[in-house]
Phi, psi and omega in degrees: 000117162294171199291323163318327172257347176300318206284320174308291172324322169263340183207351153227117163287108187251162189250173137218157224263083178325098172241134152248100155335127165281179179289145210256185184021194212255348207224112197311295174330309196288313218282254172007301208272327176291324175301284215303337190275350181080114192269149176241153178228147182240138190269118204239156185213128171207170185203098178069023120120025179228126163209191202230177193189132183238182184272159194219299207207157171238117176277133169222121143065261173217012158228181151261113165226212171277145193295322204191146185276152167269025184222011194224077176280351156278003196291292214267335204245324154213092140268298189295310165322337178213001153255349160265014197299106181329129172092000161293144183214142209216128157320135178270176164239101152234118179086043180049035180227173146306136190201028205143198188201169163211165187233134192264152181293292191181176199210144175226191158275152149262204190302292181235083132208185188239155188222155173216125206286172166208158182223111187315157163236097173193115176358286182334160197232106192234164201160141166054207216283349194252125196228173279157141171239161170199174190195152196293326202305122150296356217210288186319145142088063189251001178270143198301167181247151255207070150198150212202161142297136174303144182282169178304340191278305175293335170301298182336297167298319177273354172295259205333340166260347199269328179312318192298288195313287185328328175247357137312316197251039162067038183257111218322149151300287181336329182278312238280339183308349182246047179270139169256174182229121154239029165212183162148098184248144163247124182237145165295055190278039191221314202098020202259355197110325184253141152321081166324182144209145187220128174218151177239147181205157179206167159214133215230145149277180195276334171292358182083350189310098188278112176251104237205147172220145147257156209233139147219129210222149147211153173335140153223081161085229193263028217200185173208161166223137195268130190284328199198152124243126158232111195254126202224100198244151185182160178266148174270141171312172142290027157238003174100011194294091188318132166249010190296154174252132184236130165306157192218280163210206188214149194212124144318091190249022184202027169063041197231023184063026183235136169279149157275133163300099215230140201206167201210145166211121200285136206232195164309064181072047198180154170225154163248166158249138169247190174193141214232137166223140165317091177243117169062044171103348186240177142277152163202165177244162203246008188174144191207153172182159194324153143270291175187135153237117159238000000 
């Protein structure tokens, strides 16, 4: 088995997810004929005002599924063909609203997926870790949109829990002051006013011995508290391949005042994308599926 399919095998299973979806388009018709095919949300990456856009997720109906098997390459060519099609334009989705449009270029194949350039039309400044959604979907992400950097009193606040989580999970005092942050975005997912925070931090040791937490946090008095942790320590192979989870954005996908959480985790020379939902008062995640492996 190559590393590609090793990777497929371990780590993405994918899952799914019961939802009911509103009604799509302008037309009791347009809405029907949109239902039965299913709206796709897309993971948009940009730099200098250029950006790639991958297929993510299809909502049909009351599940979530994959756009395209990553073994079914006439599958993934018209897929691109006709969601990737040049001249085509998508709601960007940022902090879970409409926040743009993006437009497409041209589309290429990877290893097992199809990828597509775009060149956002949007305010949001987006580049390095702050990334972005967008969607076929006429009716999702129509509540504003709600994200920002944390101010410093919340950066604080949220060290000060991620320190905490760290040395819960028995990780040396000598580590903990050199927890790096590479993400910490504060978001609206309820719609209520007060602010989330979703963060990702690692820490590596001189032996490389790796530790990475994902975050989902909210405000307690002067303090914060985790709503979701997934906390992960592991020796990295020898070629470093990494498994930490990085936020990507958050989308209402079923109409239930809650954002779901999309995310991306780094795998064997290969990424996935995940996605986290509130259930019954916890997080869990709920769909997982290829990025690219090669």
């Amino acid at each position: 088995m190559n590393r590609s399919r090793l990777l497929l095998a371990l780590l993405l299973i994918s899952a799914f997810l019961t939802v009911s979806v509103p009604g799509e388009g302008k037309s009791a018709g347009q809405a029907a004929a949109q239902s039965r095919k299913g709206v796709v949300v897309f993971a948009v990456s940009a730099e200098s005002g250029e950006g790639t856009m991958d297929a993510v997720v299809v909502v049909d109906g009351k599940q979530l599924r994959a756009p395209f098997s990553d073994e079914n390459k006439a599958a993934q060519k018209k897929f691109a063909l006709e969601y990737f099609a040049a001249g085509r334009t998508y709601r960007l989705i940022f902090g879970g609203g409409e926040a743009g449009s993006v437009k497409l270029k041209k589309w290429s194949e990877g290893c097992n997926s199809v990828h597509a350039e775009v060149t956002p039309s949007t305010s949001v400044r987006l580049g390095g870790e702050v990334k972005a959604l967008a969607t076929s979907s006429t009716s999702l992400g129509k509540r504003a949109s709600a994200r920002r950097a944390p101010t410093d009193a919340e950066r604080a606040a949220a060290m000060a829990l991620v320190k905490n989580i760290y040395s819960e999970n028995r990780t040396p005092a000598s580590l903990i002051n050199s927890i790096k942050v590479t993400n910490l975005t504060a978001t609206d997912l309820d719609g209520d006013g007060e602010y989330e925070f979703i963060g990702s931090f690692t820490s590596a040791a001189k032996n490389k011995f790796e530790r990475d937490l994902f975050l989902i946090a909210r405000a307690q008095g002067a303090g914060m508290r985790a709503d979701f942790a997934k906390f992960q320590a592991y020796q990295p192979p020898p070629e470093e391949f990494l498994s930490n989870i990085d936020f990507v954005d958050q989308l209402d996908l079923d109409g239930d005042g809650m954002g779901e959480v999309f995310a991306t985790q780094a795998g064997f020379d290969a990424y996935a994308y995940l996605i986290f939902k509130k259930v019954g008062g916890r997080w869990r995640q709920v769909y997982q599926t290829i990025g690219d492996a090669c």
